[in-house]
N, CA, C and O atoms as CSV, one atom per row, in Angstrom:
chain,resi,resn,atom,element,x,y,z
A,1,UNK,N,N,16.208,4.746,-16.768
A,1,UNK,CA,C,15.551,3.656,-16.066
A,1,UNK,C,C,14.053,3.711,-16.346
A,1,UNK,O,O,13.357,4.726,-16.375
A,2,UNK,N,N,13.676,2.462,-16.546
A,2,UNK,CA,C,12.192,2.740,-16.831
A,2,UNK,C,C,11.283,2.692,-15.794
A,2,UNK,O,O,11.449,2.245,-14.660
A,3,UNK,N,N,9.881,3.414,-16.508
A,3,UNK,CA,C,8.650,3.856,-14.565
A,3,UNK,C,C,8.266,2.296,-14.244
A,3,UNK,O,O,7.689,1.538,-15.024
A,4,UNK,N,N,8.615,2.054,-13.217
A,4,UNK,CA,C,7.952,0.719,-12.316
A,4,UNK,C,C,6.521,0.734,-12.883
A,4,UNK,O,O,5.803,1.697,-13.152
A,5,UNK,N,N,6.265,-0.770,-13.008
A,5,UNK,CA,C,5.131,-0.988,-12.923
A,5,UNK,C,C,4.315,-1.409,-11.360
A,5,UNK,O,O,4.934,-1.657,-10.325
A,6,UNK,N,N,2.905,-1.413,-11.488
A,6,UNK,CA,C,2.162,-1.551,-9.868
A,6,UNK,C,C,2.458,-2.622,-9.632
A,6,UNK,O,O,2.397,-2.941,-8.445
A,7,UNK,N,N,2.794,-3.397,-10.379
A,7,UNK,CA,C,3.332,-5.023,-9.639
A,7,UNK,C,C,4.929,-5.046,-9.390
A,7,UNK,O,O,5.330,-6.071,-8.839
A,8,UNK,N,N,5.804,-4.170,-9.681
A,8,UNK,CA,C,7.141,-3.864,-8.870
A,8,UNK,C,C,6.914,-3.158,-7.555
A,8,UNK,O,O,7.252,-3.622,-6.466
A,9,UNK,N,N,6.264,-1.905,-7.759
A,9,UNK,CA,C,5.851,-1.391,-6.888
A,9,UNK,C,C,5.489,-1.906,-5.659
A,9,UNK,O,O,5.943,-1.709,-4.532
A,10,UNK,N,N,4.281,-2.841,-6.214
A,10,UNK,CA,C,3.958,-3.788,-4.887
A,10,UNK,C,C,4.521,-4.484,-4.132
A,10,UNK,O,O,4.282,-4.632,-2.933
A,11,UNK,N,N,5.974,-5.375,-5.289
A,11,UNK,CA,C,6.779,-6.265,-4.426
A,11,UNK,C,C,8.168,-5.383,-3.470
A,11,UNK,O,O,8.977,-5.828,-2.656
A,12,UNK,N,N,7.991,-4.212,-3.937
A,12,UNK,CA,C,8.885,-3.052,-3.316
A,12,UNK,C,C,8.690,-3.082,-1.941
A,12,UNK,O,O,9.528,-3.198,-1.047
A,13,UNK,N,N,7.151,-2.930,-1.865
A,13,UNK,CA,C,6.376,-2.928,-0.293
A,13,UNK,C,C,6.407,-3.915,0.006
A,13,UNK,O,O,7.501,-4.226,0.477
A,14,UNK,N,N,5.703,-4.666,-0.019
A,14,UNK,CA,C,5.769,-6.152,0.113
A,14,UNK,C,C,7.349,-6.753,0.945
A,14,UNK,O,O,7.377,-7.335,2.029
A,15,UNK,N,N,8.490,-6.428,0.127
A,15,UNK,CA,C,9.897,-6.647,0.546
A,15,UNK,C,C,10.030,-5.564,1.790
A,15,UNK,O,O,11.084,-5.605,2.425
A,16,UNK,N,N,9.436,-4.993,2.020
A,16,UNK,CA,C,9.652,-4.224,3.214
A,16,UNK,C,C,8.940,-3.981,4.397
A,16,UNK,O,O,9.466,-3.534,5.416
A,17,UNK,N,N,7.500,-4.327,4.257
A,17,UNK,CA,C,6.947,-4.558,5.002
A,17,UNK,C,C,5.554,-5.899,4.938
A,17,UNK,O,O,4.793,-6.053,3.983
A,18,UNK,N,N,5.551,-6.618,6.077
A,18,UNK,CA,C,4.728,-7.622,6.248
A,18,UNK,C,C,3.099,-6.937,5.602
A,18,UNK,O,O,2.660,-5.851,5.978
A,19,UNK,N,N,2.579,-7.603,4.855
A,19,UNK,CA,C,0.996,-7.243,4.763
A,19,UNK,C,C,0.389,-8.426,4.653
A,19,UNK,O,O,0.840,-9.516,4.301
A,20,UNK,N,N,-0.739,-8.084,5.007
A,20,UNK,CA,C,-2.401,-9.064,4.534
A,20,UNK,C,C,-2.748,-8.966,3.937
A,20,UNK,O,O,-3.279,-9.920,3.368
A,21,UNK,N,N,-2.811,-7.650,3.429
A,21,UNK,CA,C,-3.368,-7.526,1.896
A,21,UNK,C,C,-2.562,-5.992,1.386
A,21,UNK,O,O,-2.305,-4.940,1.970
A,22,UNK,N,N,-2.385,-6.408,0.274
A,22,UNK,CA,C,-1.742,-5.664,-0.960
A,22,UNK,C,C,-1.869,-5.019,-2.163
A,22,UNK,O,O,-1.077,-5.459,-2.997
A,23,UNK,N,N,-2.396,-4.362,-2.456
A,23,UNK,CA,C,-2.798,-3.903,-3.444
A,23,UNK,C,C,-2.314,-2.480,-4.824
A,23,UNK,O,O,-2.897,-1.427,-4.564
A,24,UNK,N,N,-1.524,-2.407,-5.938
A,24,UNK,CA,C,-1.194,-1.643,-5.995
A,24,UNK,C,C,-1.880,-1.131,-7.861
A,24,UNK,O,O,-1.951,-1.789,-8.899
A,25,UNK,N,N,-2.183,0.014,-7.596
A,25,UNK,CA,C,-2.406,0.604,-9.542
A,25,UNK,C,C,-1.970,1.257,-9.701
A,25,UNK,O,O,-1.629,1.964,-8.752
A,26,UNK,N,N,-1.598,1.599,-11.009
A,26,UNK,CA,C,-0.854,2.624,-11.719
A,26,UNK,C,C,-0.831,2.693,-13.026
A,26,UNK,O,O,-1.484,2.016,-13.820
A,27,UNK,N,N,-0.006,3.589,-13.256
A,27,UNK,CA,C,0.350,3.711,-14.993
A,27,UNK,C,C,1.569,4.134,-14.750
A,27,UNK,O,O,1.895,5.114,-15.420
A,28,UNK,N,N,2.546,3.624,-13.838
A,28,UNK,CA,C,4.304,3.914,-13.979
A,28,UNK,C,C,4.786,5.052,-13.700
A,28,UNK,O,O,6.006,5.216,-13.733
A,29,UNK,N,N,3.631,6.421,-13.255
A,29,UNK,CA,C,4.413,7.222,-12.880
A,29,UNK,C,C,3.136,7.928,-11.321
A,29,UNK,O,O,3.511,8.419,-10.256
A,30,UNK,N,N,2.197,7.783,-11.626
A,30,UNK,CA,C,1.362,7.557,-10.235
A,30,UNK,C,C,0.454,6.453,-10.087
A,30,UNK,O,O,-0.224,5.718,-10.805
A,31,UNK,N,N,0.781,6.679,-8.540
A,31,UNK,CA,C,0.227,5.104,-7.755
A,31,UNK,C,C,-0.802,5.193,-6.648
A,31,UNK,O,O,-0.794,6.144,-5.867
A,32,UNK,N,N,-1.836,4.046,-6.560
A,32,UNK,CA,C,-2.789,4.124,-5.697
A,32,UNK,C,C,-2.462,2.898,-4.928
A,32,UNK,O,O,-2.739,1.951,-5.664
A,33,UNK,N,N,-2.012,2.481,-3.815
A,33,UNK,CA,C,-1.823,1.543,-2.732
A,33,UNK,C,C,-2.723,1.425,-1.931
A,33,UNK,O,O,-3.124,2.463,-1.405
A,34,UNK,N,N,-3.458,-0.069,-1.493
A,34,UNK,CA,C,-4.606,-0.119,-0.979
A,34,UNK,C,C,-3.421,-1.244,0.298
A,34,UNK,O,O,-3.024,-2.252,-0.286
A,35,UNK,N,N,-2.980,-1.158,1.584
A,35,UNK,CA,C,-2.126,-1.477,2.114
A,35,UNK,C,C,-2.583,-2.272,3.550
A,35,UNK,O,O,-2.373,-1.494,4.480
A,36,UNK,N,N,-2.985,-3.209,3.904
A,36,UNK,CA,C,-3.067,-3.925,5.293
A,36,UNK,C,C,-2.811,-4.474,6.057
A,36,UNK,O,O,-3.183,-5.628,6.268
A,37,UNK,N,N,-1.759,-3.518,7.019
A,37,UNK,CA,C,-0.541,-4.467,7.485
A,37,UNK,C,C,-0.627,-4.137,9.685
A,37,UNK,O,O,-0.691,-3.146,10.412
A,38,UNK,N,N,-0.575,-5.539,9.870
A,38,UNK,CA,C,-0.330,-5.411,11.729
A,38,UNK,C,C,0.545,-4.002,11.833
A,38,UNK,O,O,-0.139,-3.217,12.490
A,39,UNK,N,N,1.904,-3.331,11.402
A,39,UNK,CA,C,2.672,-2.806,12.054
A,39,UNK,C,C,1.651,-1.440,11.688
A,39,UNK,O,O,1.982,-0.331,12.109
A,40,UNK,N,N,0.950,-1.540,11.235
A,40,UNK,CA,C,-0.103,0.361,11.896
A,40,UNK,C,C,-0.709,0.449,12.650
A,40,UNK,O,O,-1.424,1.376,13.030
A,41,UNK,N,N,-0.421,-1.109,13.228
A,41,UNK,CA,C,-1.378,-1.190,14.710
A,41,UNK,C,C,-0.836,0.247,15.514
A,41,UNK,O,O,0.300,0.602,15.200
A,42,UNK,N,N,-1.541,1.066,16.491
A,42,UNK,CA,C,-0.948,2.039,16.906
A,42,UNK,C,C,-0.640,3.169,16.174
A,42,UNK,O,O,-0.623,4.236,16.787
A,43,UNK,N,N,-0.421,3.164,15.131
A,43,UNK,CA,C,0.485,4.332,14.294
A,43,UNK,C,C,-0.561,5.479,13.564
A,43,UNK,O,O,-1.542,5.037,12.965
A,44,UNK,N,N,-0.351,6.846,13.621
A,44,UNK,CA,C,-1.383,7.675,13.074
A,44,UNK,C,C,-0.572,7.715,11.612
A,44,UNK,O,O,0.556,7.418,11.217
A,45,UNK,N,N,-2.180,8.418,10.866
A,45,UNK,CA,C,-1.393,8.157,8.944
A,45,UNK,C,C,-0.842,8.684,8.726
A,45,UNK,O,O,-0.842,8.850,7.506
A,46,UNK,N,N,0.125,9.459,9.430
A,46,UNK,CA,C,1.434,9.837,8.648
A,46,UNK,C,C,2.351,9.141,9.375
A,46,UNK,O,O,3.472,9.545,9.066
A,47,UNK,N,N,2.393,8.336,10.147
A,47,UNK,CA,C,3.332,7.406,10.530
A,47,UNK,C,C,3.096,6.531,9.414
A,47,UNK,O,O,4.070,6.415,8.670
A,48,UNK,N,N,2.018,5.854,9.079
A,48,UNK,CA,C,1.830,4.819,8.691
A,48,UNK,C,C,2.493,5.048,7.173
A,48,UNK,O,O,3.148,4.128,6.682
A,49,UNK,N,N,2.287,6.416,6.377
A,49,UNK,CA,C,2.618,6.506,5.719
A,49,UNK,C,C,4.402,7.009,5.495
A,49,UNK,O,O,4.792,7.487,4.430
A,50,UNK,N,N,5.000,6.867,6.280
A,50,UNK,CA,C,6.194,7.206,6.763
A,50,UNK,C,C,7.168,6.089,6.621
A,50,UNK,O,O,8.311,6.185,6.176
A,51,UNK,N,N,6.369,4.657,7.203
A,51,UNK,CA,C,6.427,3.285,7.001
A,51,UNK,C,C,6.659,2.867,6.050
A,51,UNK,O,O,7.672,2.181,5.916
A,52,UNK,N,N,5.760,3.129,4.955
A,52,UNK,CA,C,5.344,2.703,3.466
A,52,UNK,C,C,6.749,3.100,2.611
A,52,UNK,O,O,7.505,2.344,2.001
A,53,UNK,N,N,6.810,4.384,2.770
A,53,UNK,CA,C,8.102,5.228,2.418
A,53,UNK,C,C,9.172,4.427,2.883
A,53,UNK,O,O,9.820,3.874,1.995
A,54,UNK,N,N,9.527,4.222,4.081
A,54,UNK,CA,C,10.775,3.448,4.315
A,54,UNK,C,C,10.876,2.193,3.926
A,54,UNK,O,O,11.934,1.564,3.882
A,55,UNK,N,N,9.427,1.640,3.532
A,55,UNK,CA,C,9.649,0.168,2.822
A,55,UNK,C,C,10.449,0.097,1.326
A,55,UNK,O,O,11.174,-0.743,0.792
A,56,UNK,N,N,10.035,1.154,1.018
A,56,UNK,CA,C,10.277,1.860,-0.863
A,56,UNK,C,C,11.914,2.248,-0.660
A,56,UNK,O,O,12.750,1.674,-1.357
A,57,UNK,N,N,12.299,3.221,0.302
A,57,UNK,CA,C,13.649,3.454,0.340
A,57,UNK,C,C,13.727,4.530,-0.635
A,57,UNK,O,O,13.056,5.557,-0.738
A,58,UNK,N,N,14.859,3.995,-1.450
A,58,UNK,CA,C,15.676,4.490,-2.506
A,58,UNK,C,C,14.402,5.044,-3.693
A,58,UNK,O,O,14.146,6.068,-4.326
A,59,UNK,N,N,13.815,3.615,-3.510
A,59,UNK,CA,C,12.845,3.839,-5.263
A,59,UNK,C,C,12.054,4.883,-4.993
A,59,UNK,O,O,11.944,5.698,-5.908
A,60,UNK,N,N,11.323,5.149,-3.748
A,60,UNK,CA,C,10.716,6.380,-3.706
A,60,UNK,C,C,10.500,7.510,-4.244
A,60,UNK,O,O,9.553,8.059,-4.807
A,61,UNK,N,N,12.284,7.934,-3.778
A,61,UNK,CA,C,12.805,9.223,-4.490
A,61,UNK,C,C,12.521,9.530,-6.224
A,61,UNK,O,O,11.852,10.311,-6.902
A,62,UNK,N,N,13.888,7.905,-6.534
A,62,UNK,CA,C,14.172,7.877,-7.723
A,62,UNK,C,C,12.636,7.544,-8.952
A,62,UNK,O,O,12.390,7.980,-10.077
A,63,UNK,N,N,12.114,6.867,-8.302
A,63,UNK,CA,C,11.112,6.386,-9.444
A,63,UNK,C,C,9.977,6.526,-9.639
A,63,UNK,O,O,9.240,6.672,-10.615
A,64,UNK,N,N,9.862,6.445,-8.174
A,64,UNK,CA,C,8.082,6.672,-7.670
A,64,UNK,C,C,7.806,7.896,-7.964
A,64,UNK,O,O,8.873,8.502,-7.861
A,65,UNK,N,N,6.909,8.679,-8.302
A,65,UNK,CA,C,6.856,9.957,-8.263
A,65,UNK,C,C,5.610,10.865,-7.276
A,65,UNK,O,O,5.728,11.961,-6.727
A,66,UNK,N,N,4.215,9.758,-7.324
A,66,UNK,CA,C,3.392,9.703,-6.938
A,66,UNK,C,C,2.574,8.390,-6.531
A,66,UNK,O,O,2.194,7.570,-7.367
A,67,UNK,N,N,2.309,8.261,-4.956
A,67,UNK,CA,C,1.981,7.294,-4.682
A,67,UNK,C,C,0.903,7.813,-3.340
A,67,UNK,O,O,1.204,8.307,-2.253
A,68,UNK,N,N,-0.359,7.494,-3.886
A,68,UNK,CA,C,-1.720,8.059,-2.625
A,68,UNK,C,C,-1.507,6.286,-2.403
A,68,UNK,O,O,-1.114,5.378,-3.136
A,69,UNK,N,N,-2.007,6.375,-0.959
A,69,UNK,CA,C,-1.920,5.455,-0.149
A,69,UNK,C,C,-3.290,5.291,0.934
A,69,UNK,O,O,-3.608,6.161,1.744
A,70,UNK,N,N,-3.825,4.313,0.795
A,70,UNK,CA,C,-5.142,3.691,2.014
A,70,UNK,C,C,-4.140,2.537,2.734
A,70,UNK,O,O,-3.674,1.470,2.335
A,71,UNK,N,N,-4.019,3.533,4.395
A,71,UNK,CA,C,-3.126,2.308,5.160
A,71,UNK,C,C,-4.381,1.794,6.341
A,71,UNK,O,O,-5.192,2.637,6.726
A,72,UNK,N,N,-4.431,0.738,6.720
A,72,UNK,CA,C,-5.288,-0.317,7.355
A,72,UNK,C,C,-4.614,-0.894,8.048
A,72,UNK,O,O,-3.645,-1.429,7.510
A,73,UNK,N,N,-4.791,-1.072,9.575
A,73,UNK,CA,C,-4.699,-2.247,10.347
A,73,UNK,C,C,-5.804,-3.289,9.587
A,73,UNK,O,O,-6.713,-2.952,8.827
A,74,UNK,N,N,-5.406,-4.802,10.072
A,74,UNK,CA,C,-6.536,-5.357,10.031
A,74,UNK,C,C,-8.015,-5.740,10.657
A,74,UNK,O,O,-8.863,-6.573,10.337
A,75,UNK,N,N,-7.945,-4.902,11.531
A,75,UNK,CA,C,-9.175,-4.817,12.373
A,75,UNK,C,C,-9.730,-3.512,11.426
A,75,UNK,O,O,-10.815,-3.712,10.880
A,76,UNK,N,N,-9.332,-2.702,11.277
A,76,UNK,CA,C,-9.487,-1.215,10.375
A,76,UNK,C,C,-10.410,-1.405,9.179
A,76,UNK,O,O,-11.359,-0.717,8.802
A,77,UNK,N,N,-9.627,-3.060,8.440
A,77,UNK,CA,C,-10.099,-3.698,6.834
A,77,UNK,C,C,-11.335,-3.943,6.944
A,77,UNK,O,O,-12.340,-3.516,6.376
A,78,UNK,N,N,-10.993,-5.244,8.351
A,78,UNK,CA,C,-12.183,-6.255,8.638
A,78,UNK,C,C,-13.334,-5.406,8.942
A,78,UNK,O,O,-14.443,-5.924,9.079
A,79,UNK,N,N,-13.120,-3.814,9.089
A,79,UNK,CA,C,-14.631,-3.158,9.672
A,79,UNK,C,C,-15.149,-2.705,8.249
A,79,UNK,O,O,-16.300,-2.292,8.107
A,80,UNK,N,N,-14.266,-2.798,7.217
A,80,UNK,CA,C,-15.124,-1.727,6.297
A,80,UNK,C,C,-15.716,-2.550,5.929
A,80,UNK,O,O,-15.571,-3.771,5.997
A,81,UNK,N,N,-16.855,-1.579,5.261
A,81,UNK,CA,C,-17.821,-2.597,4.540
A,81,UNK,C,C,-17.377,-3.369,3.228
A,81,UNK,O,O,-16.547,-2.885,2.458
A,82,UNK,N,N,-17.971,-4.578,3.025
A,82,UNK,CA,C,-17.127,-5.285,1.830
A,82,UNK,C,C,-17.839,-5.416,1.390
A,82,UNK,O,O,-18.878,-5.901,1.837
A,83,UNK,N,N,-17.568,-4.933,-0.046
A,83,UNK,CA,C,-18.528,-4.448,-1.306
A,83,UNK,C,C,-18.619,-6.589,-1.996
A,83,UNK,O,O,-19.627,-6.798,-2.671
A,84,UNK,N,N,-17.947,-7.491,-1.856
A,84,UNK,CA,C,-18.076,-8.262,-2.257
A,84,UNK,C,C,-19.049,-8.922,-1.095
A,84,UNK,O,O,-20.206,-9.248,-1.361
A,85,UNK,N,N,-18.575,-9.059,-0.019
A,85,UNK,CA,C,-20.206,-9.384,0.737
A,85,UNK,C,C,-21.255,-9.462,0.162
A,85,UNK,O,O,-21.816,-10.495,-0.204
A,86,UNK,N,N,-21.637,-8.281,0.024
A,86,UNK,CA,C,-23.063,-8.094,-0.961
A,86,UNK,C,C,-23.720,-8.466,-1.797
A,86,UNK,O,O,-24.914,-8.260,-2.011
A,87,UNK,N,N,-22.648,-9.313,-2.588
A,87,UNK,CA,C,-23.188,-9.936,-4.304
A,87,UNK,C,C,-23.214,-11.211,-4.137
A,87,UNK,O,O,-22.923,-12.021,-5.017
A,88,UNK,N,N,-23.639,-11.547,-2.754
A,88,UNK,CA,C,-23.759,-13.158,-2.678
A,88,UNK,C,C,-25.267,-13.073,-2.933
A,88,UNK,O,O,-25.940,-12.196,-2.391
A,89,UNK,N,N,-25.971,-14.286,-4.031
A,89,UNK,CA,C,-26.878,-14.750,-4.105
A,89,UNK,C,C,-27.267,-15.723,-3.966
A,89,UNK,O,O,-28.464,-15.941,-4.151
């Protein structure tokens, strides 16, 4: 079977859990997920990341091999600073 790409990956999550924003990179065998979803409202990061995992399921195991993860409520997003803010002229 061949390594997922970050845009399978993404719709992996995506199919499993609701987000606002989505974000995924890679090179097919590790992954960086930038993730912003209501259900971490409440949840500490290894819940949140516990979540992520159960969105993946199966592929986790089998395919994923490595996947670092930034999980966000959206109040969490809306506080960081936004590097695109800035470059308004």
């Amino acid at each position: 079977m061949a390594d997922p790409t970050p845009a399978e990956v993404q719709q992996y999550i995506a199919d499993g859990l609701p987000c606002q924003l989505l974000q995924v990179e890679g090179d097919g065998r590790h992954f960086f997920a930038t993730i912003v979803s209501v259900e971490f409202e409440g949840l500490t990061r290894i819940r949140r990341h516990q979540r992520v995992y159960q969105a993946l399921g199966e592929r986790m195991r089998e395919q994923i091999h490595a996947l670092s993860m930034k999980t966000l409520t959206p109040a969490e997003h809306a506080a960081e600073p936004a590097a695109a803010a800035h470059h308004h002229r």
